[in-house]
N, CA, C and O of each residue as an XYZ file, in Angstrom:
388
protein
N       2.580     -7.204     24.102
C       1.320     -7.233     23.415
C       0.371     -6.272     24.106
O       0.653     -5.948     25.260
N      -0.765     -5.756     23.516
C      -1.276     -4.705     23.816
C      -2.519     -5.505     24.954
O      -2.857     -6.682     24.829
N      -3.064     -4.551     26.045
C      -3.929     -4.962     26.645
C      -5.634     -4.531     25.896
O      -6.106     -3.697     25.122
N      -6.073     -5.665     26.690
C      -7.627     -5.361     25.652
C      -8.119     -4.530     26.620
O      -7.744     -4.394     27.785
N      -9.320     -3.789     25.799
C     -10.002     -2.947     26.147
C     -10.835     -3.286     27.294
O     -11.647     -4.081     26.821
N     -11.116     -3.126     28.621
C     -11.929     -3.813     29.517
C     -13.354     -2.899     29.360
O     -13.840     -2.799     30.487
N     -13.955     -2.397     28.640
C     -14.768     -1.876     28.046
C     -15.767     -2.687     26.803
O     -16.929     -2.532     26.428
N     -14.582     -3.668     26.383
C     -15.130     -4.507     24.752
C     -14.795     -5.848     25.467
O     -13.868     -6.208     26.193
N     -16.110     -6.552     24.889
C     -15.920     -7.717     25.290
C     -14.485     -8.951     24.585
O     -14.021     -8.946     23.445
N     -14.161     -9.746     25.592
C     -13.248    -10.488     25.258
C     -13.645    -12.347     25.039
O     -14.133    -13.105     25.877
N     -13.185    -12.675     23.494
C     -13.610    -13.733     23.198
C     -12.753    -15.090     22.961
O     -12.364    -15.322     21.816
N     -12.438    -16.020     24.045
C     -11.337    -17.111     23.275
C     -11.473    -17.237     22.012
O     -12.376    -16.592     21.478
N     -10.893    -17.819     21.461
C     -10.437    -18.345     19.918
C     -11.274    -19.294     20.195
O     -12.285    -19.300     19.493
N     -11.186    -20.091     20.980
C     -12.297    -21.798     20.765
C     -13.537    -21.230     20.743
O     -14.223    -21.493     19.756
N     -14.228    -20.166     21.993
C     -15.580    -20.045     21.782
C     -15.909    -19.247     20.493
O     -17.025    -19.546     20.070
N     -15.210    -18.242     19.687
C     -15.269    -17.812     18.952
C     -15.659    -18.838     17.453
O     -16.700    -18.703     16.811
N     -14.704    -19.711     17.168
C     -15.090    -20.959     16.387
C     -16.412    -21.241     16.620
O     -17.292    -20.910     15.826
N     -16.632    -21.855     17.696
C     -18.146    -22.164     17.806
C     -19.506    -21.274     17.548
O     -20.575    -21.587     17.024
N     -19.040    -20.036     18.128
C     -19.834    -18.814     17.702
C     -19.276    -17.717     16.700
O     -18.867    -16.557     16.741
N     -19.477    -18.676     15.828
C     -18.756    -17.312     14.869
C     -19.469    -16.467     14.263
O     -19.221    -15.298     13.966
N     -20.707    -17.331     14.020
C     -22.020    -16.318     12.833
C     -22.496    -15.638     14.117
O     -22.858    -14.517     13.760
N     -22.667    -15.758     15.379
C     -22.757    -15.080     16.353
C     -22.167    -13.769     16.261
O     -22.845    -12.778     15.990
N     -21.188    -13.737     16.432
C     -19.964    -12.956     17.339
C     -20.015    -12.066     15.281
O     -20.365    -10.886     15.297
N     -19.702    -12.642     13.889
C     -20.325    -11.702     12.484
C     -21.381    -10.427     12.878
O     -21.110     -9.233     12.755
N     -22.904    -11.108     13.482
C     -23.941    -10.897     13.875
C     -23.320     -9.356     14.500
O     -23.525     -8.285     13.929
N     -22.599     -9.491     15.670
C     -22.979     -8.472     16.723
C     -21.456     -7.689     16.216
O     -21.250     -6.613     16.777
N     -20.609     -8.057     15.414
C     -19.633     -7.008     14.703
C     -20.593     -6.006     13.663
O     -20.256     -4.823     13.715
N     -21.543     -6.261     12.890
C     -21.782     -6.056     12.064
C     -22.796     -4.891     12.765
O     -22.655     -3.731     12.379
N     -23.743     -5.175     13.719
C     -24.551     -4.422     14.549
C     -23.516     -3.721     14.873
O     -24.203     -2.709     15.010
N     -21.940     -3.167     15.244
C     -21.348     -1.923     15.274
C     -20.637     -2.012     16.673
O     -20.363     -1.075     17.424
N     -20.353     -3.626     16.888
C     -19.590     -3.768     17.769
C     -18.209     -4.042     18.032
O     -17.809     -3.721     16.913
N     -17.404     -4.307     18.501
C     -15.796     -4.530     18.795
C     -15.606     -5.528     19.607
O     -15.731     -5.316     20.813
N     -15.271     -6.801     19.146
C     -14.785     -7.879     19.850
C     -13.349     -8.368     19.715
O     -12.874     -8.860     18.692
N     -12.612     -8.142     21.057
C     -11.492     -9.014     21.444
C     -11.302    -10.355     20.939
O     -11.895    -11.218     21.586
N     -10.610    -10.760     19.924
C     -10.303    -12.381     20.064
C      -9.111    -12.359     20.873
O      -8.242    -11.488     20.843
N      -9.144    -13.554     21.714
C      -7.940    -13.551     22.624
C      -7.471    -15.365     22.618
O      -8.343    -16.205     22.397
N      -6.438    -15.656     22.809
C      -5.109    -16.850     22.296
C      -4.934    -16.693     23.824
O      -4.795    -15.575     24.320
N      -4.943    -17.939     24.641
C      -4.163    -18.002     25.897
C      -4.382    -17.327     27.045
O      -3.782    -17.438     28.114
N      -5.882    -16.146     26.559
C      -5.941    -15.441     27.324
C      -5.597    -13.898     27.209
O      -5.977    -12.893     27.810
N      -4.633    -14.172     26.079
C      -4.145    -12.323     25.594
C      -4.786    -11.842     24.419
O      -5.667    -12.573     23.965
N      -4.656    -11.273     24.101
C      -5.800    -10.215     23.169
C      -4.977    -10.129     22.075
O      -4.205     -9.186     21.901
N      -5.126    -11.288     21.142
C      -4.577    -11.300     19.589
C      -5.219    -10.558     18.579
O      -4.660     -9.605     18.036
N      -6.633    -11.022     18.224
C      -6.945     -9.897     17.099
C      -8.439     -8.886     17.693
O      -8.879     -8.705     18.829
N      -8.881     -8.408     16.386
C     -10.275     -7.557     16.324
C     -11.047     -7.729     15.802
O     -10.993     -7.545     14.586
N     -11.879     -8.053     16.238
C     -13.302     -8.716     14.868
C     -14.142     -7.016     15.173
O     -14.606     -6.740     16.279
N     -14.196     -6.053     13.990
C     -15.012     -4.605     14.230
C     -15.513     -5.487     12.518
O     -15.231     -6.430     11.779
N     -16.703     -3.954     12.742
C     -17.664     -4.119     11.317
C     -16.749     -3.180     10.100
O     -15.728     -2.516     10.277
N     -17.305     -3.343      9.204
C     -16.791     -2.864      7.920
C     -17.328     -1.107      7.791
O     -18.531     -1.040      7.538
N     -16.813     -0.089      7.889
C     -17.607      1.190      7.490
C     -17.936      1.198      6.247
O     -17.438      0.762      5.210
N     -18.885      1.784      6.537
C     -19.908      1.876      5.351
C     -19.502      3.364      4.668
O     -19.993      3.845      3.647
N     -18.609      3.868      5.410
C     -18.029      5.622      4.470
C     -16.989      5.020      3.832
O     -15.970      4.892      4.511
N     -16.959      4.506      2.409
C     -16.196      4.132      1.567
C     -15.617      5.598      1.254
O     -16.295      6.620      1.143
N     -14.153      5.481      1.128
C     -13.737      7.207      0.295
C     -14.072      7.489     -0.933
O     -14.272      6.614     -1.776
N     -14.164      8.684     -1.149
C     -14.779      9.152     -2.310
C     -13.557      8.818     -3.665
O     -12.326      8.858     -3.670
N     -14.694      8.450     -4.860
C     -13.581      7.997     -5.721
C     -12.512      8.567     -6.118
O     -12.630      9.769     -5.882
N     -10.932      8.201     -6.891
C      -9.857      9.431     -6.958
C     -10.362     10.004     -8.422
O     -10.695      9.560     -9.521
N     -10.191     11.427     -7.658
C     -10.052     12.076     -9.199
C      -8.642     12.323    -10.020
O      -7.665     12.599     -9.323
N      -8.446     12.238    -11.575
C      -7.507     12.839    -11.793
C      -7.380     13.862    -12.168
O      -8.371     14.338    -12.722
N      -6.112     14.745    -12.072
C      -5.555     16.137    -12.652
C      -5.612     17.114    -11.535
O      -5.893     18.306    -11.659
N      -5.110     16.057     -9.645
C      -4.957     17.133     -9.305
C      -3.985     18.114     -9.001
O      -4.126     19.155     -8.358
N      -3.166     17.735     -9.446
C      -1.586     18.662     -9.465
C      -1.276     19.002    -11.280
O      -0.271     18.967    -11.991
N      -2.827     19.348    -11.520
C      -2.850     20.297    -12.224
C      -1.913     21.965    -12.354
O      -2.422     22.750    -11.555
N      -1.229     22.342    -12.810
C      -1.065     23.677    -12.711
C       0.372     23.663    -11.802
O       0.995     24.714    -11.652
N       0.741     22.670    -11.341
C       1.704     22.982    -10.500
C       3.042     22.676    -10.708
O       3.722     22.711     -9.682
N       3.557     22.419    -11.622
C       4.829     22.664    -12.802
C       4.986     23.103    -13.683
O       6.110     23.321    -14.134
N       3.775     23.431    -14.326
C       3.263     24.311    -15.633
C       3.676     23.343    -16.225
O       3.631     22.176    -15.835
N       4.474     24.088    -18.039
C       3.996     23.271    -19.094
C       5.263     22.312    -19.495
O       6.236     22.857    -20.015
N       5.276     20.990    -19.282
C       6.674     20.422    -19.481
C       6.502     20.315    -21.003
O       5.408     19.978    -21.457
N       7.833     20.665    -22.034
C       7.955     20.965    -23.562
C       8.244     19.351    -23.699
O       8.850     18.611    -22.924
N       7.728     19.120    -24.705
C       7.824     17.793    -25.659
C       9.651     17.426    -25.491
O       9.897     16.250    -25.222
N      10.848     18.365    -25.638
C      11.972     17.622    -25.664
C      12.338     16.773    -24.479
O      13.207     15.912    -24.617
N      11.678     16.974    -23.206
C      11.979     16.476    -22.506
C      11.634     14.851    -22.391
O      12.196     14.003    -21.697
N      10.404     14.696    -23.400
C      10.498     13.252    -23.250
C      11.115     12.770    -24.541
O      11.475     11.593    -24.561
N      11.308     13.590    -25.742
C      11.504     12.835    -26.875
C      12.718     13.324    -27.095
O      13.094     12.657    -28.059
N      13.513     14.007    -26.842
C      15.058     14.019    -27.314
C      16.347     13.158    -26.542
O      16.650     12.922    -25.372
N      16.910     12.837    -27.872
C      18.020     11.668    -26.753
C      18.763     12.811    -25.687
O      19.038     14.007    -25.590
N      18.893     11.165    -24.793
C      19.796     11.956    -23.120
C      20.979     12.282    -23.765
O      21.345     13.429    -23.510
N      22.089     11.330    -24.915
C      23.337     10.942    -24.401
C      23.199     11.381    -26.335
O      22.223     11.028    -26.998
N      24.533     12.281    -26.999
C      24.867     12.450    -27.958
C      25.699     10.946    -28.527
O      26.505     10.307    -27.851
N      25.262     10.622    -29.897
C      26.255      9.600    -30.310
C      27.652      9.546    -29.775
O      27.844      8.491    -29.169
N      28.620     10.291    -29.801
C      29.697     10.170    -29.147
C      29.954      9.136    -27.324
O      30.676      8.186    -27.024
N      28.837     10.062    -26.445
C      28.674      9.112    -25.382
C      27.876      8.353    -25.281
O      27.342      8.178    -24.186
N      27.572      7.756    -26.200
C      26.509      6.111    -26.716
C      27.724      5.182    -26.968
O      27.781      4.062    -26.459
N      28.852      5.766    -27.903
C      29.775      4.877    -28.391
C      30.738      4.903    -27.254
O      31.423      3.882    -27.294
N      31.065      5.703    -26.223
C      31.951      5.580    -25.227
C      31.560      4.726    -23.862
O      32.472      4.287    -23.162
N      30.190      4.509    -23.512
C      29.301      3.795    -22.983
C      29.455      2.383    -23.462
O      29.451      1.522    -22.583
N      29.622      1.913    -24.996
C      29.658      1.476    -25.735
C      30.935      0.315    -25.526
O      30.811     -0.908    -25.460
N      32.158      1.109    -25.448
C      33.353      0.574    -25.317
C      34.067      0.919    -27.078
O      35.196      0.507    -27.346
N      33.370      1.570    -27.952
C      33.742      1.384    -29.285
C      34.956      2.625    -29.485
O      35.567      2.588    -30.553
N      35.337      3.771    -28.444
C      36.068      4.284    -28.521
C      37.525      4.077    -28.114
O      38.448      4.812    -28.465
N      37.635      2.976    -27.318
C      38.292      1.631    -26.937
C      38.516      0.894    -28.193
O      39.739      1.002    -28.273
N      38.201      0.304    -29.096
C      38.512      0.030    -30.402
C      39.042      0.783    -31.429
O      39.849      0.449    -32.296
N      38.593      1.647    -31.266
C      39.268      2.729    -32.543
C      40.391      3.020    -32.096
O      41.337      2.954    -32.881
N      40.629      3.423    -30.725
C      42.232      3.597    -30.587
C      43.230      2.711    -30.627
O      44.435      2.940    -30.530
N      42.420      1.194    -30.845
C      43.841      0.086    -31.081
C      43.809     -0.298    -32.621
O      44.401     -1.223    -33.178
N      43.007      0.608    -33.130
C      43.329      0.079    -34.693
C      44.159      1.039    -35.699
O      44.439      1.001    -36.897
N      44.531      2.329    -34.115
C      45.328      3.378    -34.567
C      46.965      3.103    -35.225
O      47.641      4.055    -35.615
């Protein structure tokens, strides 16, 4: 497990419970608190940034395959023949030979 920062303060889990709108309080003011289990440094109570990313735009791989033609989405993959062999129906016709 990782060692805590001896720089950021370190907070049991029990006193933390007790001070919790506390310990909100001084994350939110732009601080970094250790919660620590047993003595070891389990989680991070930090504040939320306020630089949300900028929203996504679309179309940006614009231009970079050029122009895909309509058959590619609308023409069948597989000719009737390998529909019916897929099928098993070419398997039938030869036992009714």
């Amino acid at each position: 497990m990782a060692e805590a920062d001896p720089r950021k303060p370190v907070v049991n889990v029990h006193d933390a419970k007790t001070h919790f709108s506390k310990l909100l309080e001084r994350a939110h003011a732009g601080e970094e608190i250790i919660l620590a289990k047993a003595g070891k440094p389990y989680a991070k109570l930090v504040p939320i940034s306020d630089d949300a990313p900028p929203p996504r735009q679309g179309g940006q791989l614009k231009g970079l395959v050029g122009e895909i033609p309509d058959s590619v989405w609308f023409d069948p993959l597989y000719s009737d023949e390998e529909l019916d062999a897929f099928a098993g129906e070419h398997l039938l016709s030869d036992r009714s030979a």
